[in-house]
PDB file of N, CA, C and O in Angstrom:
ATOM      1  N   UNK A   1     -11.385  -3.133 -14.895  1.00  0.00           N
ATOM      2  CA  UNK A   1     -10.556  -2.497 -13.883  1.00  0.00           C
ATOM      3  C   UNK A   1     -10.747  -3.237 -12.549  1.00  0.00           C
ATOM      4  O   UNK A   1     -11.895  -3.661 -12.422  1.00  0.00           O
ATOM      5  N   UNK A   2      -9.837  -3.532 -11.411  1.00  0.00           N
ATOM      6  CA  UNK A   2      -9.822  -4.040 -10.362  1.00  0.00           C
ATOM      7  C   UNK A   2      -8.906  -3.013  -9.724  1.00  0.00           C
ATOM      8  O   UNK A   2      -8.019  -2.329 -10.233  1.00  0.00           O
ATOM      9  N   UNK A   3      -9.393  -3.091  -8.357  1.00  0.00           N
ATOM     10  CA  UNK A   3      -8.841  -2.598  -7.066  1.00  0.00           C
ATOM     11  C   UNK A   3      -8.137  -3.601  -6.309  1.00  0.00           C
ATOM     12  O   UNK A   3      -8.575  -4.641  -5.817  1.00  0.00           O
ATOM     13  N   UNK A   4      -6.941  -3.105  -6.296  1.00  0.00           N
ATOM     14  CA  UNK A   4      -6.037  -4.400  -5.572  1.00  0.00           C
ATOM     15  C   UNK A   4      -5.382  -3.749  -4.368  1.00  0.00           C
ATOM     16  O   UNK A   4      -5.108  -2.555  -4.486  1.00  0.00           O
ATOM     17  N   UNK A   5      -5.072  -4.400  -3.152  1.00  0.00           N
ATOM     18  CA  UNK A   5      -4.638  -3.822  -1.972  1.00  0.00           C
ATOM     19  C   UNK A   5      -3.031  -4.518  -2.213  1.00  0.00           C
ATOM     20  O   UNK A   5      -2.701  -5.703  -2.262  1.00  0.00           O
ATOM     21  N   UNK A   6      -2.014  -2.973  -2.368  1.00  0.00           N
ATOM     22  CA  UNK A   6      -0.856  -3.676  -2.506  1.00  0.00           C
ATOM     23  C   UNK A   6      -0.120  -3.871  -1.695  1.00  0.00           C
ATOM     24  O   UNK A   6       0.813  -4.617  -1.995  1.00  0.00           O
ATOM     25  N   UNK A   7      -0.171  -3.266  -0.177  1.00  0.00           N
ATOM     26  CA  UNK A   7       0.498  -3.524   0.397  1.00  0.00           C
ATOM     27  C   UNK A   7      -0.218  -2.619   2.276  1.00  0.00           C
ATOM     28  O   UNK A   7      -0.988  -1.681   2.484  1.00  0.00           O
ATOM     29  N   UNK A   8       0.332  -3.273   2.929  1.00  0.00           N
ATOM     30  CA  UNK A   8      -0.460  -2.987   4.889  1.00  0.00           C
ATOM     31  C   UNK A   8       0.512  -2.551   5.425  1.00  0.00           C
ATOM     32  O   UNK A   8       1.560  -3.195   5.381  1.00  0.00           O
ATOM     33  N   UNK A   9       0.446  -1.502   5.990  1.00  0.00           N
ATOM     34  CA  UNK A   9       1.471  -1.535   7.158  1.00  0.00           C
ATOM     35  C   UNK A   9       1.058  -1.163   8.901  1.00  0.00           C
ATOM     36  O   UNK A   9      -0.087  -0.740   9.057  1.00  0.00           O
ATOM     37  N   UNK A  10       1.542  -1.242   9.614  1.00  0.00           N
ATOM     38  CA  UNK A  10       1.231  -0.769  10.984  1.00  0.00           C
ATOM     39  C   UNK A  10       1.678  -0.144  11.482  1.00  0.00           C
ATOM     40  O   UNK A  10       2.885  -0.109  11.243  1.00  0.00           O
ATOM     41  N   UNK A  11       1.157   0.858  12.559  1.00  0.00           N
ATOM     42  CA  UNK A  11       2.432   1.355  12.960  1.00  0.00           C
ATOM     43  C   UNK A  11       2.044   1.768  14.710  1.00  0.00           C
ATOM     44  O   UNK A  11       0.866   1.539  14.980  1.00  0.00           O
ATOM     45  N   UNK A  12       2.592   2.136  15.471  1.00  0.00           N
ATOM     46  CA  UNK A  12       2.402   2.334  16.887  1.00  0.00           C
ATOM     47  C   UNK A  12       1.061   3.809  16.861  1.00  0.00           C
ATOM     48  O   UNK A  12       0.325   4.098  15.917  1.00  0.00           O
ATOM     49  N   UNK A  13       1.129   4.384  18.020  1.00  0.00           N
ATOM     50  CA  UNK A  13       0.357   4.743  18.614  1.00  0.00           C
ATOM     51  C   UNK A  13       1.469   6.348  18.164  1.00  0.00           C
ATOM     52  O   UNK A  13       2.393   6.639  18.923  1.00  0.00           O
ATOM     53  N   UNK A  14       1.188   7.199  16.915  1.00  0.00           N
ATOM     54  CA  UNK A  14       2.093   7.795  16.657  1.00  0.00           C
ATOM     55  C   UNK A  14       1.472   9.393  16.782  1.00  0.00           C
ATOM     56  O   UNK A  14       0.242   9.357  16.741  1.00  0.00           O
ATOM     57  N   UNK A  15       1.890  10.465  16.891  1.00  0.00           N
ATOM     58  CA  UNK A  15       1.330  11.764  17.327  1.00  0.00           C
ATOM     59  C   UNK A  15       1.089  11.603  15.631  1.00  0.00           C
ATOM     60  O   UNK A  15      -0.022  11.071  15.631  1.00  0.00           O
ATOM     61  N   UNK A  16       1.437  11.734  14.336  1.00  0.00           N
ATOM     62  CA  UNK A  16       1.267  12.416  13.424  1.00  0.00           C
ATOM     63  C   UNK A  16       1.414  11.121  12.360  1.00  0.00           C
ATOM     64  O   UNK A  16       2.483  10.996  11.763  1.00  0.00           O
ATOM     65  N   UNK A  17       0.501  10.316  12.168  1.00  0.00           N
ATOM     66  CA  UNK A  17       1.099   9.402  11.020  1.00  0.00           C
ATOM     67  C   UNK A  17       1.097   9.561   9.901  1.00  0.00           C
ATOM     68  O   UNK A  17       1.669   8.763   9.158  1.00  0.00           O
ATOM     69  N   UNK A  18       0.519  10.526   9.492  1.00  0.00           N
ATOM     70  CA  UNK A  18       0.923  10.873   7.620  1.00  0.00           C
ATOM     71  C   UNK A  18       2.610  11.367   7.914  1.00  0.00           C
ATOM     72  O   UNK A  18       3.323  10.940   7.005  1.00  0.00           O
ATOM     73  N   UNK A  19       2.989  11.752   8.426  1.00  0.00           N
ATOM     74  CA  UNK A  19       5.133  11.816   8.431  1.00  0.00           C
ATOM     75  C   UNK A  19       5.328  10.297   8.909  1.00  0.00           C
ATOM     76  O   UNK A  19       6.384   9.832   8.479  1.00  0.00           O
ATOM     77  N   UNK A  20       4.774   9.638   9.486  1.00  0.00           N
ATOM     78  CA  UNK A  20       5.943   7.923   9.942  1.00  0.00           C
ATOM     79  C   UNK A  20       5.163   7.582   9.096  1.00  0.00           C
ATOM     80  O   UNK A  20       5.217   7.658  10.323  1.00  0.00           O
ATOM     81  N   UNK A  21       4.420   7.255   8.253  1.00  0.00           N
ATOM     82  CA  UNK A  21       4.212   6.343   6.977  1.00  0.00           C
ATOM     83  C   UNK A  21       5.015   6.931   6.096  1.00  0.00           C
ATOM     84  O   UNK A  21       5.367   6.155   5.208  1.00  0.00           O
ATOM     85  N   UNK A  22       5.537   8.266   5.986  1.00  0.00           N
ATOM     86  CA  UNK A  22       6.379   7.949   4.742  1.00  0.00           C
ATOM     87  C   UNK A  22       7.540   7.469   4.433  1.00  0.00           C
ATOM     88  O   UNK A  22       7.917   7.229   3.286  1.00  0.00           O
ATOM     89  N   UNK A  23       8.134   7.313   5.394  1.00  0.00           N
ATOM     90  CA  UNK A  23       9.046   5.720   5.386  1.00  0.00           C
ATOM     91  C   UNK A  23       9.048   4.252   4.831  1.00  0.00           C
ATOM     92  O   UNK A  23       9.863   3.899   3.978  1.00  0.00           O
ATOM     93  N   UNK A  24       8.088   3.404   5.360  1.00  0.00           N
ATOM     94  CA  UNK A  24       7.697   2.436   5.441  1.00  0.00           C
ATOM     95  C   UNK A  24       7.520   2.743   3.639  1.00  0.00           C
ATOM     96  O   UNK A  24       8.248   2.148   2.845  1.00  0.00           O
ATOM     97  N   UNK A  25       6.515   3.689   3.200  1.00  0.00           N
ATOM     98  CA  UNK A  25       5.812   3.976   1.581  1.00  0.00           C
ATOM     99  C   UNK A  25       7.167   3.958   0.695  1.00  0.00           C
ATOM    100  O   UNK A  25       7.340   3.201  -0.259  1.00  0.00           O
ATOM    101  N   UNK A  26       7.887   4.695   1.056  1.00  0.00           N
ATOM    102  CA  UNK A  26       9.626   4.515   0.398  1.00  0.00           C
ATOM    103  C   UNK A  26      10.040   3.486   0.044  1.00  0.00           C
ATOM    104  O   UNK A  26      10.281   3.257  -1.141  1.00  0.00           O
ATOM    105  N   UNK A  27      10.263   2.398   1.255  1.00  0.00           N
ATOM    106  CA  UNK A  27      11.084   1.427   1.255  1.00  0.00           C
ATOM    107  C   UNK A  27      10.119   0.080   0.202  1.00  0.00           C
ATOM    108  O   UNK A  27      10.581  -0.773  -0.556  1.00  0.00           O
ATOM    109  N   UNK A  28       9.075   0.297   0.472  1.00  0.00           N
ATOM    110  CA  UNK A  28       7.774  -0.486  -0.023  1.00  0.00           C
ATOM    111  C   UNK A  28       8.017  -0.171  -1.758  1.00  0.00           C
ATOM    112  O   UNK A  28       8.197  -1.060  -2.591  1.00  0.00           O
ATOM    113  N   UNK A  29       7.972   1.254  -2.039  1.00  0.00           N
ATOM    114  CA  UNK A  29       8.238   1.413  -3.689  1.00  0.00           C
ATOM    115  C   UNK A  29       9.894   1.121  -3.967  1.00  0.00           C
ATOM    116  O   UNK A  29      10.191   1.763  -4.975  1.00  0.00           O
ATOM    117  N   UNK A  30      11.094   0.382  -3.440  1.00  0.00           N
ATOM    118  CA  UNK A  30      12.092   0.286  -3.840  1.00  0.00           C
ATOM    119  C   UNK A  30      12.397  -1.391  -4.251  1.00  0.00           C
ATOM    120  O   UNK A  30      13.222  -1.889  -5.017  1.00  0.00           O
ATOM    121  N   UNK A  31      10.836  -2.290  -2.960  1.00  0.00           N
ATOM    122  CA  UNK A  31      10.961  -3.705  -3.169  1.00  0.00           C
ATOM    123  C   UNK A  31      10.459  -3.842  -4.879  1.00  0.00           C
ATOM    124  O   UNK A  31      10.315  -2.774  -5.473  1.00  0.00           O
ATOM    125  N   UNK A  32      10.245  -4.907  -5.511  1.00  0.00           N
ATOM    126  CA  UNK A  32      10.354  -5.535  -6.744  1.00  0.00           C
ATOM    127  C   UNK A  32       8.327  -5.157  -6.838  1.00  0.00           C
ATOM    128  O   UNK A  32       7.851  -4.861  -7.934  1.00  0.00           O
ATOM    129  N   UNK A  33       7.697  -5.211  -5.976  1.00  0.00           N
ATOM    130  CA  UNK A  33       6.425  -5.014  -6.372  1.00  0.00           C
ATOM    131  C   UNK A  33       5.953  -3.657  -5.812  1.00  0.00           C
ATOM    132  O   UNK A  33       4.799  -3.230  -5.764  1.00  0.00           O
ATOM    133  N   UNK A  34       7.394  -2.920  -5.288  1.00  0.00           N
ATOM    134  CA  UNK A  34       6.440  -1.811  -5.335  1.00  0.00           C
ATOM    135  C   UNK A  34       7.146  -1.313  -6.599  1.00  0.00           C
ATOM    136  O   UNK A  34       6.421  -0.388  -6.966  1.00  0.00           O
ATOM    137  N   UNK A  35       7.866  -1.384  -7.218  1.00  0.00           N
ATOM    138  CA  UNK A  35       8.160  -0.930  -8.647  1.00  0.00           C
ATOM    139  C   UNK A  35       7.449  -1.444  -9.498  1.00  0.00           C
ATOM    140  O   UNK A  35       7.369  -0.869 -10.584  1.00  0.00           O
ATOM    141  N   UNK A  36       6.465  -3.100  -9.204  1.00  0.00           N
ATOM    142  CA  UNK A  36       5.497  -2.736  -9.805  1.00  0.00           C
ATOM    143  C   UNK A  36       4.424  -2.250 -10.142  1.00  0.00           C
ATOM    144  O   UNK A  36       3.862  -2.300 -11.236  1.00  0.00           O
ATOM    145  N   UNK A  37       3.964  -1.527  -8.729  1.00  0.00           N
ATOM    146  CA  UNK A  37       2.771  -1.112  -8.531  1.00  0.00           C
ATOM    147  C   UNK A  37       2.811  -0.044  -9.344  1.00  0.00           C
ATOM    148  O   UNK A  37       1.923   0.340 -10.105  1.00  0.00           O
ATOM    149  N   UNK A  38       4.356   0.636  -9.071  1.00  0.00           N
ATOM    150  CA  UNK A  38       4.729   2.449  -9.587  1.00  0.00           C
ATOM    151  C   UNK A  38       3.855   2.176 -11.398  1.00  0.00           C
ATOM    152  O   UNK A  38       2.759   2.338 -11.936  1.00  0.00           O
ATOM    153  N   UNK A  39       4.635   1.897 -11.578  1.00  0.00           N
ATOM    154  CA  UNK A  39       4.869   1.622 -13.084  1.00  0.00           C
ATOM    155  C   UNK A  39       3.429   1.204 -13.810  1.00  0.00           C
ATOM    156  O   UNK A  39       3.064   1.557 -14.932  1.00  0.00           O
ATOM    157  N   UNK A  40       2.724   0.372 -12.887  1.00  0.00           N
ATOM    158  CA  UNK A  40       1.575  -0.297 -13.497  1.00  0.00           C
ATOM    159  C   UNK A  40      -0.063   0.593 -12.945  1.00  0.00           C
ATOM    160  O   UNK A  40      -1.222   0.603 -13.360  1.00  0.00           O
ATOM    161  N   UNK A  41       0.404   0.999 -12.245  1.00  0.00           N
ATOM    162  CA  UNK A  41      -1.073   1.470 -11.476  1.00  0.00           C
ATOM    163  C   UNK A  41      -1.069   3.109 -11.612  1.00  0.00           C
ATOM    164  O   UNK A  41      -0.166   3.792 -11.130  1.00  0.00           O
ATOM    165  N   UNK A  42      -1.925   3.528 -12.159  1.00  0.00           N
ATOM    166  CA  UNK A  42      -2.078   4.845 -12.488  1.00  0.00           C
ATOM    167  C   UNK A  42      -2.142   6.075 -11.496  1.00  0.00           C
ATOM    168  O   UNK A  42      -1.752   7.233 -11.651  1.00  0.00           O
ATOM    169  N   UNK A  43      -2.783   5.429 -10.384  1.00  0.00           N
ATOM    170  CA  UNK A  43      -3.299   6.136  -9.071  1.00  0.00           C
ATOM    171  C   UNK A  43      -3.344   5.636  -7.654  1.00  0.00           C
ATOM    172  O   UNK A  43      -4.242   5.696  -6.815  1.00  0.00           O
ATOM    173  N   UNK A  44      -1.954   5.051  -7.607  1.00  0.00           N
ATOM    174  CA  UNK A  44      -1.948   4.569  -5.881  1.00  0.00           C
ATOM    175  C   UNK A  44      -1.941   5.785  -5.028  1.00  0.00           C
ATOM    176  O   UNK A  44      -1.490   6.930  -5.071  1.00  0.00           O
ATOM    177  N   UNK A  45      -2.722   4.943  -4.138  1.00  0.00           N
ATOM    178  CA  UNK A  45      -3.192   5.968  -3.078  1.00  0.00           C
ATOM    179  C   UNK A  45      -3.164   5.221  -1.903  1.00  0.00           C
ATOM    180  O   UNK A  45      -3.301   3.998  -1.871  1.00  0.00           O
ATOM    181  N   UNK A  46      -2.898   6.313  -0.433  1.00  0.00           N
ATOM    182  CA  UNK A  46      -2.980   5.185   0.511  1.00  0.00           C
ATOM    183  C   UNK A  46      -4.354   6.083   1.485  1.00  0.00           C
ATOM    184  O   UNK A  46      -4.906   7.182   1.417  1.00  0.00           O
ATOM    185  N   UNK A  47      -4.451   4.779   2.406  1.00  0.00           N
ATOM    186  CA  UNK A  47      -5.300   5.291   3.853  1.00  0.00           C
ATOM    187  C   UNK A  47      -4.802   5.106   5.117  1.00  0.00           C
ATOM    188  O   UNK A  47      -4.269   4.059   5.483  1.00  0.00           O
ATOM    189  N   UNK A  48      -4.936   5.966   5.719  1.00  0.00           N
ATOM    190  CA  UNK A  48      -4.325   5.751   7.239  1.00  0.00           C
ATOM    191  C   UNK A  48      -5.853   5.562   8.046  1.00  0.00           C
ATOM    192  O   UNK A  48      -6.711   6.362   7.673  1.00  0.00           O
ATOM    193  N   UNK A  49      -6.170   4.797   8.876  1.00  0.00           N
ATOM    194  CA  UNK A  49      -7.234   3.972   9.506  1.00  0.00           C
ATOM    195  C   UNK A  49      -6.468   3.975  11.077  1.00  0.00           C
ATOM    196  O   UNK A  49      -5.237   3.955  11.053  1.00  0.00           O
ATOM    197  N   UNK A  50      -7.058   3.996  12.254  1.00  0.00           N
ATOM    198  CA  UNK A  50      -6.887   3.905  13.800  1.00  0.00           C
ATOM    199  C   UNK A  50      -6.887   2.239  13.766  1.00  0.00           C
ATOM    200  O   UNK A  50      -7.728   1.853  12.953  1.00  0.00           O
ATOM    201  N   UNK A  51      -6.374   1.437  14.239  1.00  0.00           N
ATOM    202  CA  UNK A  51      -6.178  -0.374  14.389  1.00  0.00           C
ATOM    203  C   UNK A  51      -6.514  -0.426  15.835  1.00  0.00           C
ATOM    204  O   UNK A  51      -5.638  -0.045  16.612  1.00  0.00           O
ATOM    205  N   UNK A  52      -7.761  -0.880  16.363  1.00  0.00           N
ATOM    206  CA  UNK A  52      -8.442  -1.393  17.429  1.00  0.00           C
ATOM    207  C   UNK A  52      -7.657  -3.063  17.953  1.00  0.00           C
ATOM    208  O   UNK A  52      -7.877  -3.713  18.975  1.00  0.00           O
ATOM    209  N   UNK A  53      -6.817  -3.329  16.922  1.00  0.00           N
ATOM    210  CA  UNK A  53      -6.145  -4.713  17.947  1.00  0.00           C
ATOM    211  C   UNK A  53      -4.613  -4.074  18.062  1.00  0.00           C
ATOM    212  O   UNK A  53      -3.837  -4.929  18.489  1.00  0.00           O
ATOM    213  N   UNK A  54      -4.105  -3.059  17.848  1.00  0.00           N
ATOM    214  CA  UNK A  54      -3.242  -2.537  18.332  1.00  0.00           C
ATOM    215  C   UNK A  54      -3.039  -1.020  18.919  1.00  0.00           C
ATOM    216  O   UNK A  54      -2.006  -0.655  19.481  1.00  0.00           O
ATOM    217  N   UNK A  55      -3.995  -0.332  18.735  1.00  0.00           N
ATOM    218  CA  UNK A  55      -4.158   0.768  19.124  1.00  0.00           C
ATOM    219  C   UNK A  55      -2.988   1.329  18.706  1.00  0.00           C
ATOM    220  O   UNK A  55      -1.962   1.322  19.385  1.00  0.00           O
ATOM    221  N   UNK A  56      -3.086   1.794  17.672  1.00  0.00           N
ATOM    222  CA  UNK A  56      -1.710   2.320  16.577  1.00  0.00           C
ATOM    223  C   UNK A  56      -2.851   2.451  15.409  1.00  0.00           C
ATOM    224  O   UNK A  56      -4.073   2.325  15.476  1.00  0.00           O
ATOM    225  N   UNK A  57      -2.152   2.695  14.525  1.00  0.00           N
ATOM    226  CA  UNK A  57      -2.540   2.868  12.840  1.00  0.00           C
ATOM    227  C   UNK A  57      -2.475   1.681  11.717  1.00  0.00           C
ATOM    228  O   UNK A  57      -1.407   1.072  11.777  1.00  0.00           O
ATOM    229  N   UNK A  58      -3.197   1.303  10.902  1.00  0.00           N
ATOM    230  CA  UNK A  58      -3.016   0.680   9.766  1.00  0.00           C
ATOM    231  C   UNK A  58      -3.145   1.443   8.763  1.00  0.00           C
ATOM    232  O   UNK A  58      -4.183   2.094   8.643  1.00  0.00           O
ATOM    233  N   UNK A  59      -1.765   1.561   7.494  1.00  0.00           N
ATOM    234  CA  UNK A  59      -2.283   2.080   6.464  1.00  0.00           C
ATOM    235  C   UNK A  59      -2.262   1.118   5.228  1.00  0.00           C
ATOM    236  O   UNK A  59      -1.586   0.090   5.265  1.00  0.00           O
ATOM    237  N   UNK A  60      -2.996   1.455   4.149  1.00  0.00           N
ATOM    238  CA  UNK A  60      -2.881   0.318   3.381  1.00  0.00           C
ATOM    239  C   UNK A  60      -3.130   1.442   1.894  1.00  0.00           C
ATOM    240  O   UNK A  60      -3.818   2.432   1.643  1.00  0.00           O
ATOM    241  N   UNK A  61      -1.961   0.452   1.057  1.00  0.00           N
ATOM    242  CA  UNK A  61      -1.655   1.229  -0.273  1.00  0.00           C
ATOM    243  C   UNK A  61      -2.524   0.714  -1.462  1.00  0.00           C
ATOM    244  O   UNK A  61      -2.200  -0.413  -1.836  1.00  0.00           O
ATOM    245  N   UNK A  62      -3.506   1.264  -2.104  1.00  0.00           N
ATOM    246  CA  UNK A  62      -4.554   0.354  -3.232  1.00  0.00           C
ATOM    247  C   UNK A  62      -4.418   1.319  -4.165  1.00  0.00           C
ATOM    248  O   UNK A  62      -4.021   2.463  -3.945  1.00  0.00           O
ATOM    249  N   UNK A  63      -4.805   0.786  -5.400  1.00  0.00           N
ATOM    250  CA  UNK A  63      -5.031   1.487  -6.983  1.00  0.00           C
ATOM    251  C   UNK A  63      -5.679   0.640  -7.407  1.00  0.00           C
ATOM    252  O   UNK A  63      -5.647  -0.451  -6.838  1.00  0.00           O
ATOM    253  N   UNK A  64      -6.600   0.857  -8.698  1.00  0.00           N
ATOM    254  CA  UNK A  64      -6.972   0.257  -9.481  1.00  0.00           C
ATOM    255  C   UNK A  64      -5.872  -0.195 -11.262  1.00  0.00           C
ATOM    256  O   UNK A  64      -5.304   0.749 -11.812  1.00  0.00           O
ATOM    257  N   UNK A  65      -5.779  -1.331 -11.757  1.00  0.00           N
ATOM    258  CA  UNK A  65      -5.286  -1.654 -12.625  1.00  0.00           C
ATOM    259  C   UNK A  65      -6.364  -2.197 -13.467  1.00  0.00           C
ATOM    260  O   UNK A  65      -7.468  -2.617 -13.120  1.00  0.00           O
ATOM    261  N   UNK A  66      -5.638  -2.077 -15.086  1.00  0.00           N
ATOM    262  CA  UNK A  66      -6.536  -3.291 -15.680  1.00  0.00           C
ATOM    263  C   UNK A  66      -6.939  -4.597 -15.347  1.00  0.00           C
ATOM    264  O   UNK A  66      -6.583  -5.184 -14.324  1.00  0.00           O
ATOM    265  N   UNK A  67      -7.746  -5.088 -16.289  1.00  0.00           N
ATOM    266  CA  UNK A  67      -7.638  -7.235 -15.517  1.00  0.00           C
ATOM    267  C   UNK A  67      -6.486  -7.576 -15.651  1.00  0.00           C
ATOM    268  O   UNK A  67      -5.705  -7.788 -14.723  1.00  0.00           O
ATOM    269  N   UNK A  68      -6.125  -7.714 -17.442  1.00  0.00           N
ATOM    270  CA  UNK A  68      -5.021  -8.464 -17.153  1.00  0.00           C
ATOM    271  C   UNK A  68      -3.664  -8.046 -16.657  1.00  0.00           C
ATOM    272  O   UNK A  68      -2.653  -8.748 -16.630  1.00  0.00           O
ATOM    273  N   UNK A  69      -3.802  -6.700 -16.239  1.00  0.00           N
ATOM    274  CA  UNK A  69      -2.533  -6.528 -14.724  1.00  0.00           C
ATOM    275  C   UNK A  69      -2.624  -7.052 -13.545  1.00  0.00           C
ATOM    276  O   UNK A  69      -1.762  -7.402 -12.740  1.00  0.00           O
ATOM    277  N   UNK A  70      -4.343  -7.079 -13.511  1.00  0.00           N
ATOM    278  CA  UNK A  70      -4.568  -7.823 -12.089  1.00  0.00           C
ATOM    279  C   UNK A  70      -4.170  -9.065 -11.989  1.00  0.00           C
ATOM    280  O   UNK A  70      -3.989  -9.439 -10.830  1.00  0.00           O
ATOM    281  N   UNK A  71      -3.990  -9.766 -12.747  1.00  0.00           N
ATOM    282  CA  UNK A  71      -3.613 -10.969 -13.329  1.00  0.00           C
ATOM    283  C   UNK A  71      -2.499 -11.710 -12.922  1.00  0.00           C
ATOM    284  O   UNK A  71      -2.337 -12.727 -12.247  1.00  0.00           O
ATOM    285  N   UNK A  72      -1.385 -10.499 -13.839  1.00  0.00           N
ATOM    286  CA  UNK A  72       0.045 -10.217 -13.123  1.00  0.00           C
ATOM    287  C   UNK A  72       0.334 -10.567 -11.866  1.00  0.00           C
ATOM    288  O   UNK A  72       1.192 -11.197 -11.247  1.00  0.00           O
ATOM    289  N   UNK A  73      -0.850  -9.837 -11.642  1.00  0.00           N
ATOM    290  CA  UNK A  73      -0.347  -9.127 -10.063  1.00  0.00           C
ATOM    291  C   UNK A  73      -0.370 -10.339  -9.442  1.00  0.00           C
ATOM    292  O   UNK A  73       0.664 -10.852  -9.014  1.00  0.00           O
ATOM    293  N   UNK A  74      -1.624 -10.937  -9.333  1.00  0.00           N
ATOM    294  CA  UNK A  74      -1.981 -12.633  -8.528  1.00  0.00           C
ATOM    295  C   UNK A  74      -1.177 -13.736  -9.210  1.00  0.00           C
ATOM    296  O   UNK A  74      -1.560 -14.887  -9.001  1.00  0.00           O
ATOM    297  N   UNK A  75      -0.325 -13.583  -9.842  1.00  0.00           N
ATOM    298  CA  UNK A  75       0.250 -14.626 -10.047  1.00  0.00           C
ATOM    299  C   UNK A  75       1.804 -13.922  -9.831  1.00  0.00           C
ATOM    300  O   UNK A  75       2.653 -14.813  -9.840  1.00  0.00           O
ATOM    301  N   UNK A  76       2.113 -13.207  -9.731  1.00  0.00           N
ATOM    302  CA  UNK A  76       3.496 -12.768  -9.235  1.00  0.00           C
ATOM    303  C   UNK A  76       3.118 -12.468  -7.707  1.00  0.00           C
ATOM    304  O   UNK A  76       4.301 -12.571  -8.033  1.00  0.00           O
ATOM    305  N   UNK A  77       2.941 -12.349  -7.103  1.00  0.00           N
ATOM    306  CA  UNK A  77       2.146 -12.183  -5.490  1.00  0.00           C
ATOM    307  C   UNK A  77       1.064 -12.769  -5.545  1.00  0.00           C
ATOM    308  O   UNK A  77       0.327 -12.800  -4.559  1.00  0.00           O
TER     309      UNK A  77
END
């Protein structure tokens, strides 16, 4: 099993960021790898984190997959 970080986003200095990340999380599962993440990863999950070089938010979307999905994954991204 591997933990792969599928995808970052940023965002401003927002009163409530679990509602403005779920935008960005939408549009992210409609590109070509977030349909693969859907499909392949059992348990994506994200984190919302405070970003000290922007004073805003970073969230970032990870799951764990098998190897040879991880595989996939590094050679298609």
């Amino acid at each position: 099993m591997k933990r792969i970080v599928f995808a970052t986003f940023n965002m401003g200095d927002v009163e409530d960021p679990e509602i403005y990340i779920a935008q960005p999380i939408w549009e992210f599962q409609q590109t070509p790898k977030g349909k693969w993440m859907m499909e392949n990863c059992k348990d994506p999950v994200y984190d919302i984190h405070p970003c000290p070089e922007t004073y805003g938010y970073r969230a970032v979307i990870y799951g764990t997959v098998e190897d040879i999905q991880a595989t996939e994954f590094y050679l298609r991204w």
